[in-house]
N, C-alpha and C positions, 0 to 999 in steps of 0.2 A: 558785144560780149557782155556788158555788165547785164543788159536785158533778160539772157539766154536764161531757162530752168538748169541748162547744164553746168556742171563746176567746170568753165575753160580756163587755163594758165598760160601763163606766156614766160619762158625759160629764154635766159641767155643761154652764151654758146659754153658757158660753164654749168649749166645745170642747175642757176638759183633762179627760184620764184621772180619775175619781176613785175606780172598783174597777177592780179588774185579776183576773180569776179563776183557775183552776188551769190551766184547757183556755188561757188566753192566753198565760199562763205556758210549757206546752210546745210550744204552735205557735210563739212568737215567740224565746224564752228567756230572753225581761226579767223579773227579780221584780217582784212588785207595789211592792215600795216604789221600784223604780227610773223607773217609771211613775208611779206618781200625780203627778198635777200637770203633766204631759208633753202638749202640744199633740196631740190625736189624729192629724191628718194626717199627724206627724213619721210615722207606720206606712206610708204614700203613700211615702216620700223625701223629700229635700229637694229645695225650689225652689219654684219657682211653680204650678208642673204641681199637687204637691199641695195647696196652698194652693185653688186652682181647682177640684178635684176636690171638698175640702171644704166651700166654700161650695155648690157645688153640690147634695150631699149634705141640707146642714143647710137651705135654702130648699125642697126636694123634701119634707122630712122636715113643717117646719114649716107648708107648705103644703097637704099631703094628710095625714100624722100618720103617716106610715113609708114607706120605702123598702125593696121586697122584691128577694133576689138578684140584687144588684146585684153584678156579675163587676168584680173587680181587680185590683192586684197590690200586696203589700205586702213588708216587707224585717225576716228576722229579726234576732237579735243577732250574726249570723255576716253580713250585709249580702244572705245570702241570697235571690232572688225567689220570696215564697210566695203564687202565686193563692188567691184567696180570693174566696166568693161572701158578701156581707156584707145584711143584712136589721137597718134602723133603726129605733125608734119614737119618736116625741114623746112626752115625758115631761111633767106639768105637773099642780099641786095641785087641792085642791079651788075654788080663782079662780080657775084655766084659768091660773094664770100660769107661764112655761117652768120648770122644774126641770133641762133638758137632755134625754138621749135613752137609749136605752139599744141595744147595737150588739153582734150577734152576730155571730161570723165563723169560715165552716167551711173547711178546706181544700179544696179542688177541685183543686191540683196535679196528684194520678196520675189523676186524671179525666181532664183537659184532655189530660195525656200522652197517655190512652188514647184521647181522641177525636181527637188531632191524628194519630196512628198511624192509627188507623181511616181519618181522609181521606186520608191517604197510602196507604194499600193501596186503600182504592175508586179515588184518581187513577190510581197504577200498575196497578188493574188496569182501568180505563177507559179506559187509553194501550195496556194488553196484545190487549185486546179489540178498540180502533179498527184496532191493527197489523195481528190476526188478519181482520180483514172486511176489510180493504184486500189482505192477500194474497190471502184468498178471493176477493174480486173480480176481482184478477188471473187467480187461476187460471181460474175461471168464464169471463173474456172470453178466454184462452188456448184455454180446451177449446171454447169454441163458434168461434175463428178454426179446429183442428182439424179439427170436426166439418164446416165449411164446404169446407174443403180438403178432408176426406175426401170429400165427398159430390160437389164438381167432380171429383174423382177416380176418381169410380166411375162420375160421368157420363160424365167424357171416356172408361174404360176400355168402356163398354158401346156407349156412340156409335161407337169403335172396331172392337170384337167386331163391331156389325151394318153398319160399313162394309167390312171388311174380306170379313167374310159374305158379302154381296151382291154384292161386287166378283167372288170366287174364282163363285158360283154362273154369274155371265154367260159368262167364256171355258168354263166347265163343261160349261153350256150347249152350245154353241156344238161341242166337241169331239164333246159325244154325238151331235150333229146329223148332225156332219162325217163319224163315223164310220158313220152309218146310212147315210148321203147314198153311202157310198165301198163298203157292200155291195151297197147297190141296184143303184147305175150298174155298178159291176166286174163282178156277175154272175158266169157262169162262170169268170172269168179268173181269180178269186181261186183261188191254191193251200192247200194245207192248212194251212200256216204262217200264213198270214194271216189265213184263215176263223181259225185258235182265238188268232190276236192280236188281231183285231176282239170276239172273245169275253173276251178279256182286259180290252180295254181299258173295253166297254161295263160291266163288272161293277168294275172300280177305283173308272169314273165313276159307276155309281153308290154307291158304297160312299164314293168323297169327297163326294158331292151327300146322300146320309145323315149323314158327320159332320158338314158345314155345319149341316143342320135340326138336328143337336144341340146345336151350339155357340149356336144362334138361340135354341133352347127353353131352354136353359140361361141365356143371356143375359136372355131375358123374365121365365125363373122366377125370378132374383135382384133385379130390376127390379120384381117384383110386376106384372109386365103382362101374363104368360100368360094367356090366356081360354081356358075348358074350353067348346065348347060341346057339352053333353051332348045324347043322343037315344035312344031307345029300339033296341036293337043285339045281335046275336048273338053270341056269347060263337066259336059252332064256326065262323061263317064268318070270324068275325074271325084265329081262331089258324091256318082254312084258308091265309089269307091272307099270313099271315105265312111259315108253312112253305115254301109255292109260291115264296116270294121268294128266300128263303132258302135251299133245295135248288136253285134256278137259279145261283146263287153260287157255293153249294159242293155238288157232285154226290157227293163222298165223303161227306157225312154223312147215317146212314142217321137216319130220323122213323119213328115209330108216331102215328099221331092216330087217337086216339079217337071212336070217333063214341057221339054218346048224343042220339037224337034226342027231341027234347019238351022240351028245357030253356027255361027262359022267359028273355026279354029282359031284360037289364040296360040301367039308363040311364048311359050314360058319353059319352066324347068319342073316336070311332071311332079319328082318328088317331095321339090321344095311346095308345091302349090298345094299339094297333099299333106304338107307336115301346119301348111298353114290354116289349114280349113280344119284339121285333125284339133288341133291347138282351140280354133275358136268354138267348135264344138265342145271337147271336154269341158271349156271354163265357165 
């Protein structure tokens, strides 16, 4: 006992000090002579609280024959609070009759420190973490109000493109008609100035009734709604096709086409292959 680092005690069967060891000595700072004979609980404080705590103690002990770390607090000779985890045994002769108890007591102070620190940092970051998923949440319901607006926004801008579209293709329409309608009927009477403004204007109309289909194709290709429909097709009458359109337009540009006859059919989408050759030609 005197050896141990632990403060052990040894209590009669009334509950006063009657060893006091070395380890009790520097956790409390009482000498043994200053203790012996000393009411144990006085280690509790004074009042009632300790008195209550003691008998509690001594009925637990005498009823099961020890009490194991059992968490307290007690008070050194500085009036200090020193927790302490305290483990009692019943003491008693060879007649079972009581002798008192014998009572170890280990400091747990920087324990308790370190475990009350510890729940302080798990709360705070428990409180860090709730902050962080509530902002996130925020943000998350932000980007999908965003993403909602972006996407009426693309819809209204596309619903636009193709009204827009269709509106410019009808008087379009309508002009190129007008103009056909005004070569027919005029016949001779047309002058020179007119025959190559009728030839002006048929080639703007079609040259604006080509950007419309582009601004369409463009509008469907970002909408994911373009349909290709492919079919087995000729690579030479396709580019014929194009040329022809395209030297009616512009009469100053001179064309070479190749002819390489025997080439086999590709499968593609006639119109689109046409709008793409028409494209890298104009530019």
């Amino acid at each position: 006992m005197s050896a141990s680092a632990d403060a052990i005690l040894g209590l009669d069967p009334a509950g006063r000090i009657e060893s006091w060891n070395r380890g009790a000595e520097l956790l409390f700072g009482y000498r043994a002579d200053e203790m012996r004979g000393q009411p144990f609980f006085n280690l509790f404080g004074r009042g009632e609280a300790a008195e209550i705590e003691f008998r509690w103690l001594s009925v637990n002990v005498a009823k099961n024959g020890y009490v194991r770390e059992h968490e307290t607090t007690c008070h050194d000779s500085n009036g200090h609070v020193v927790t302490v985890e305290l483990t009692a045994t019943f003491l008693s002769d060879e007649a079972n009759r009581p002798l008192g108890m014998s009572v170890v007591l280990r400091d747990v102070t920087e324990r308790k420190r370190r475990e009350e620190e510890i729940r302080r940092l798990n709360a705070s970051l428990s409180e860090q973490v709730a902050e962080r998923t509530h902002e996130l949440a925020q943000k998350v319901e932000e980007l999908a109000r965003a993403n909602e607006a972006l996407r009426k926004l693309d819809q209204t801008r596309s619903e636009f493109v193709s009204l827009v579209s269709h509106q410019i293709r009808a008087p379009l329409t309508n002009m190129r008609g007008a103009a056909e309608r005004m070569q027919i009927d005029c016949g001779a009477q047309i002058n020179t100035t007119c025959a190559r403004m009728f030839i002006i204007m048929q080639q703007q109309a079609d040259r604006l009734d080509a950007l419309v289909r582009d601004v369409l194709s463009a509008a469907r290709l970002e909408a994911g709604e373009l349909v290709l429909h492919s079919e087995p097709i000729s690579v030479l009458s396709v580019v014929q096709q194009v040329v022809e359109q395209t030297r009616a337009r512009k009469s100053d540009r001179v064309f070479q086409l190749p002819l390489r006859p025997g080439l086999p059919l590709i499968l593609a989408d006639r119109d689109r292959v046409a709008e793409v050759l028409s494209n890298l030609i104009d530019n």
